[in-house]
C-alpha positions as CSV (number, residue, x, y, z in Angstrom):
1,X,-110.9,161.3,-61.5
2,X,-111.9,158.3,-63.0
3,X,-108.7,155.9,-64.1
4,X,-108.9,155.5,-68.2
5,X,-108.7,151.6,-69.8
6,X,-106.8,152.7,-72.9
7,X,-104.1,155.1,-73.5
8,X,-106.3,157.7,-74.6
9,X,-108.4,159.2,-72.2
10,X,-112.2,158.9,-71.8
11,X,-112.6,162.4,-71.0
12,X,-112.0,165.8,-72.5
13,X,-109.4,167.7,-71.8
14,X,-112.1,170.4,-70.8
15,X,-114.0,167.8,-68.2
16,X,-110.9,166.6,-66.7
17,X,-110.2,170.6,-66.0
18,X,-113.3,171.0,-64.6
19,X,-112.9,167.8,-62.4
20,X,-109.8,169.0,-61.1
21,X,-110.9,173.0,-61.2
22,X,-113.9,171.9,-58.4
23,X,-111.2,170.3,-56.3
24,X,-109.4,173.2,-56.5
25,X,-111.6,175.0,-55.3
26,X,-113.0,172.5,-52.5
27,X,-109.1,172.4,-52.1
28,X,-109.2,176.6,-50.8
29,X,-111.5,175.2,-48.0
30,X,-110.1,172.2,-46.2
31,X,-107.2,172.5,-44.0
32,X,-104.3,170.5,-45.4
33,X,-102.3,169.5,-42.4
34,X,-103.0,165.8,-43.5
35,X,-100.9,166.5,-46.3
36,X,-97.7,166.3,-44.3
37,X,-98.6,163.4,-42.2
38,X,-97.1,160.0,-42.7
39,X,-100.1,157.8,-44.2
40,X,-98.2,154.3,-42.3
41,X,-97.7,156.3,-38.9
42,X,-99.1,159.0,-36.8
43,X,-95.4,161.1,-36.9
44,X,-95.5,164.0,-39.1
45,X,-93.7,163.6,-42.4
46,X,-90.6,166.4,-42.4
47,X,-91.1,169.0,-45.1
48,X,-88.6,167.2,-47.1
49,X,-90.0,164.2,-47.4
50,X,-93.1,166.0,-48.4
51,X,-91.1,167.9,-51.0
52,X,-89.8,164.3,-52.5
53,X,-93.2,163.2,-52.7
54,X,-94.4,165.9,-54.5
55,X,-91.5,166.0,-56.8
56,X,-92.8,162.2,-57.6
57,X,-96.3,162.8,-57.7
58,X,-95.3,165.2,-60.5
59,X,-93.3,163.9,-62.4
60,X,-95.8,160.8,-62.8
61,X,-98.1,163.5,-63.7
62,X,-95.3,164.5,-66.7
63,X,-95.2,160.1,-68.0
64,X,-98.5,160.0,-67.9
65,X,-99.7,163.5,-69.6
66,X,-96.6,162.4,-72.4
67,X,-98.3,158.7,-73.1
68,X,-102.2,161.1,-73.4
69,X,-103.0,159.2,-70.2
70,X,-104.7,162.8,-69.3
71,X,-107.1,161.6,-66.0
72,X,-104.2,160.1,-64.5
73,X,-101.7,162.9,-65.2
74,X,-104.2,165.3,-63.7
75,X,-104.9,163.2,-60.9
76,X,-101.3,163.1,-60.0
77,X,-100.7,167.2,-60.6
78,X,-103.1,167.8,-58.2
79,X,-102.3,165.4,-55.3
80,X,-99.0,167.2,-56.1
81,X,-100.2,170.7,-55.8
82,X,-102.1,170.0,-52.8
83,X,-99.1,168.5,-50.8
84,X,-97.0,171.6,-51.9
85,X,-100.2,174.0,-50.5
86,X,-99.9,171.7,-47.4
87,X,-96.6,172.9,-46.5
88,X,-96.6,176.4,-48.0
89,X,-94.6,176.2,-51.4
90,X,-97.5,177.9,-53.4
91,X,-94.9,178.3,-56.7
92,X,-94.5,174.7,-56.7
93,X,-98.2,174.3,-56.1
94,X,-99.0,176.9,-59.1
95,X,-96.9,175.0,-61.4
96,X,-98.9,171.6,-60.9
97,X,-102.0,173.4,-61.3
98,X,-100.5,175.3,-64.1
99,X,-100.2,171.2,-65.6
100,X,-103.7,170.3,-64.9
101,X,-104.8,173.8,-66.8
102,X,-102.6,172.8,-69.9
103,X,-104.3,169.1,-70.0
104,X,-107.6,171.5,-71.7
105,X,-105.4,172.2,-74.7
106,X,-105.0,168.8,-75.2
């Protein structure tokens, strides 16, 4: 997703789902291990630490859906949902997708 200059943002509701639909479904075909490694070091990231960073990555997802800021909230629901599919929480993972699918209404 491309980053928007204003608070509004330059694309549809309806392209930014289908942006973030086609890495959803790339996302069904790549192994996520990466997700829970540590970006600064080689140790893996414990499945807390993954959970915290999620958590974040969504709720920046929430500020920036709530200020119409909709490329960037999706951006951050799904680098949320795919760190939750990279350690196996797929309810957590539904409801950041569920975000990205409510960003069409808007």
């Amino acid at each position: 997703f491309s980053p928007s200059k204003g608070s509004k943002s330059a694309k549809s509701g309806n392209s930014v789902v289908s942006e973030a639909q086609s890495v959803y479904s790339y996302a069904s075909k790549t192994n996520y291990s990466s997700a829970s490694k540590n970006t600064r070091s080689s140790e893996p990231k414990t499945e807390e630490q993954c959970i915290k960073e999620a958590k974040t990555l969504h709720q920046r997802g929430i500020v920036y859906e709530r200020i119409a800021d909709y490329d960037k909230a999706a951006r951050y629901f799904t680098q949320s949902a795919w760190i939750y599919e990279g350690i196996g929480d797929e309810e957590e993972a539904a409801s950041s997708r569920n975000k990205v699918n409510a960003i069409k209404d808007k």
